[in-house]
C-alpha positions in Angstrom: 4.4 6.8 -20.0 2.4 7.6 -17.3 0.7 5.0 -14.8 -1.7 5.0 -11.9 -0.6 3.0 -9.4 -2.9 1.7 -6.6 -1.1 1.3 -3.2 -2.8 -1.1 -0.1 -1.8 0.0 3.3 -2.0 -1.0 6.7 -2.2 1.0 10.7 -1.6 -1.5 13.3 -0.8 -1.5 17.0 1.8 -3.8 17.5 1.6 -3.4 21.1 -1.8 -3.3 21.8 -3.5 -6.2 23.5 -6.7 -5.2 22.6 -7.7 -6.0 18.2 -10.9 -4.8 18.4 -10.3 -1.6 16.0 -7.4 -3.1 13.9 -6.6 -2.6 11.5 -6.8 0.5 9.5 -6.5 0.5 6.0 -5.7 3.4 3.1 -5.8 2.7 -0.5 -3.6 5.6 -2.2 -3.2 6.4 -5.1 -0.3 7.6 -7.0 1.4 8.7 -10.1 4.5 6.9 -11.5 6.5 7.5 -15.0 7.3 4.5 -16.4 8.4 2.8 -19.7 6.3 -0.3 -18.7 3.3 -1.6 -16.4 5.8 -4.3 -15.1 7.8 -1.3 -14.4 5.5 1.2 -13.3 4.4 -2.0 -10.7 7.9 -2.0 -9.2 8.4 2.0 -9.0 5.0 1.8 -6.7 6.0 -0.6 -4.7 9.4 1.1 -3.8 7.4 4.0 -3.0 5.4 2.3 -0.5 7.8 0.9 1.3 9.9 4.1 1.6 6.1 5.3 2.9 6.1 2.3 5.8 6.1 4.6 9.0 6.3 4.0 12.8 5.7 6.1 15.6 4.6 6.7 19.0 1.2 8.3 19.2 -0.1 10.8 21.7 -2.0 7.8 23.4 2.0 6.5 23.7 0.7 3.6 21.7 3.3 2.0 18.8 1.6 3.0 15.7 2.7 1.3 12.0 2.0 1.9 8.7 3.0 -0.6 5.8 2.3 -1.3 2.7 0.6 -4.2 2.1 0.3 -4.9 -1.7 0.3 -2.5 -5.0 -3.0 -3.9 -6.1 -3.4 -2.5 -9.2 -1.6 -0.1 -12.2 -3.6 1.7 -15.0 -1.8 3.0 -17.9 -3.2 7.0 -18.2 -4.7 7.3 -22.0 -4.2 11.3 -21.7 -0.6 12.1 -22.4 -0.7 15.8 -21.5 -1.6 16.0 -17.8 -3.8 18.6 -16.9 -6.8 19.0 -14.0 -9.5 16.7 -15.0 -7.1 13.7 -16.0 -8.7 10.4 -15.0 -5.5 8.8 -12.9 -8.0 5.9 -11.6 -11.4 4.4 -12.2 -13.3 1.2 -10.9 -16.1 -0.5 -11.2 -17.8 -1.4 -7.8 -20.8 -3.8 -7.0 -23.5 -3.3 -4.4 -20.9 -5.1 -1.7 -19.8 -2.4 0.7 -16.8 -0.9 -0.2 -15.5 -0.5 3.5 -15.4 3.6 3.1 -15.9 5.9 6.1 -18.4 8.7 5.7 
């Protein structure tokens, strides 16, 4: 089966003294085959972790990226993937969902 899995991560600067702009965060959103959501749960988080990433910017700042949680998995109705397939839905309040423009 196929599942939608919803991955938190997080940019930090571990070495730099000033917080002001941390932290940075992407949701992603990937696909993962699975027999089970308990399964599907555990394939994600692999995934992310083999995603965590750090680097020296062009600023020669330390840069990370981590994941921070799976937060969610969705098991896709559609068997036969094809452009259009809903991978992910949500419903959202009036709170701010934190988006850039």
């Amino acid at each position: 089966m196929w599942y939608s899995a919803a991955l938190l991560f997080e940019r930090i600067h571990p070495t730099r003294t000033d917080r002001a702009k941390e932290p940075l965060w992407e949701e992603s959103v990937i696909l993962v085959d699975a027999l089970t959501e308990e399964d599907a749960r555990e394939k994600a988080e692999m995934f992310g972790k083999k995603e965590a990433i750090s680097f020296r910017a062009i600023s020669g700042e330390q840069v990370e990226w981590r994941l921070v949680e799976v937060m969610d998995t969705h098991e896709i109705q559609d068997r036969d993937l094809k452009s259009g397939t809903e991978v992910f839905s949500r419903f959202l309040d009036d709170r701010p969902t934190g988006s850039h423009p």
